[in-house]
N, C-alpha and C positions, 0 to 999 in steps of 0.2 A: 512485517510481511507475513502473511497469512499462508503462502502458498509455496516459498523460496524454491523449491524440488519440483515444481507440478507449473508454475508461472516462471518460466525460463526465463534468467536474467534480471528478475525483477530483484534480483538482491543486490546485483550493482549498483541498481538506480536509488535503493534502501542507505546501501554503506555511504553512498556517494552526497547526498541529501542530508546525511549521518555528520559527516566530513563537514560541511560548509552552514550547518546549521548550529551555532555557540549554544550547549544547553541541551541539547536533541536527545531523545532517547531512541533508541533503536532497538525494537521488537519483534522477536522471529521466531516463527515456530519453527517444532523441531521434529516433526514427522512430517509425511508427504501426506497430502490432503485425502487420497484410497486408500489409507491405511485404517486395520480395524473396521470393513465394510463401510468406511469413509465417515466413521464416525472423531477422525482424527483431521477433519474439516474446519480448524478453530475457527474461519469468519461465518460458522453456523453453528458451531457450538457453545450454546451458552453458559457450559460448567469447565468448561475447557481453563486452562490456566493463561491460555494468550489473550481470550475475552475476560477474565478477569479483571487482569491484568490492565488492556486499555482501555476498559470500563472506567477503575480506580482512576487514572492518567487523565481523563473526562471528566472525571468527576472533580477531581484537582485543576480544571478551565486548562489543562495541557492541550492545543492543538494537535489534530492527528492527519494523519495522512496515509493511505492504505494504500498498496501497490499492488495490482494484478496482473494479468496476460489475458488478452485472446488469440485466438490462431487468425491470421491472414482472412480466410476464405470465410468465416463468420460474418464478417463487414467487412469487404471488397473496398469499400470508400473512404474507411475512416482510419485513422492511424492512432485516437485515443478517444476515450466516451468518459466523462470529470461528472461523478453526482455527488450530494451531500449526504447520500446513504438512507437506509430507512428510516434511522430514529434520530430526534438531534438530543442534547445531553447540555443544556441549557442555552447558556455562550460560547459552548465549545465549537471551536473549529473541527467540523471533517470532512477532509473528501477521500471519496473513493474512486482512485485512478487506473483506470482499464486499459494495458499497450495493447498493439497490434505487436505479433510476433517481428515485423519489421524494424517496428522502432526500437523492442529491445534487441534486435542483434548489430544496432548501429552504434556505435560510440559517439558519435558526431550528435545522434539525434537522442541519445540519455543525455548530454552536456546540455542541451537545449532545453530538454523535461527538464532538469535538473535547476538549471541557471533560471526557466521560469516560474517553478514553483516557488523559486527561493526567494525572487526580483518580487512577487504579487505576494509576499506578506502573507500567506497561507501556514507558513513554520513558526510563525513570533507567538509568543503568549501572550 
């Protein structure tokens, strides 16, 4: 999780995913994304220790799975936006998963993100 402190809740949906995935590694950064005039932004910094880190994990054909937040009023419509990121990294699995602030303050509806990233094979190596 790129954001843990600045994407509210998205570390539950992180540990939770962590939990039920045999094998999973779990990645968090450890500043809040404006820190350092927001050079403490690890999913755009490319000397940062967290992109390193799941560079290596990619490069090893480890699937990844990236957690975010948007606020509500952003998209009115949508409750998650699923892309496979800028760059791919061979055969590796990534998506990069965007909540609406609604879904992460539901528990109901983290068991659901949770139960279907897990169901759709998205976590296996």
């Amino acid at each position: 999780m790129p954001h843990p402190a600045f994407d509210l809740r998205t570390e539950l949906f992180g540990i939770d995913l962590f939990r039920r995935v045999p094998g999973a590694v779990l990645l968090v950064a450890g500043a809040h994304r404006k820190a350092d005039d927001s050079k403490a932004d690890v999913a755009h910094e490319e000397d940062s220790v967290f992109h390193v880190v799941a560079t290596a994990l990619a490069g090893r054909g480890l699937p990844q799975v990236q957690l975010h937040g948007f606020h509500d009023q952003n998209l009115p419509s949508t409750d998650i936006v699923l892309s496979s990121g800028a760059t791919t990294a061979d055969d590796t699995v990534f998506l990069h998963v965007e909540m609406s602030r609604t879904v992460r303050e539901s528990p109901e509806r983290r068991a659901d993100v949770v139960r279907g990233l897990t169901e759709a094979g998205l976590t296996k190596p």
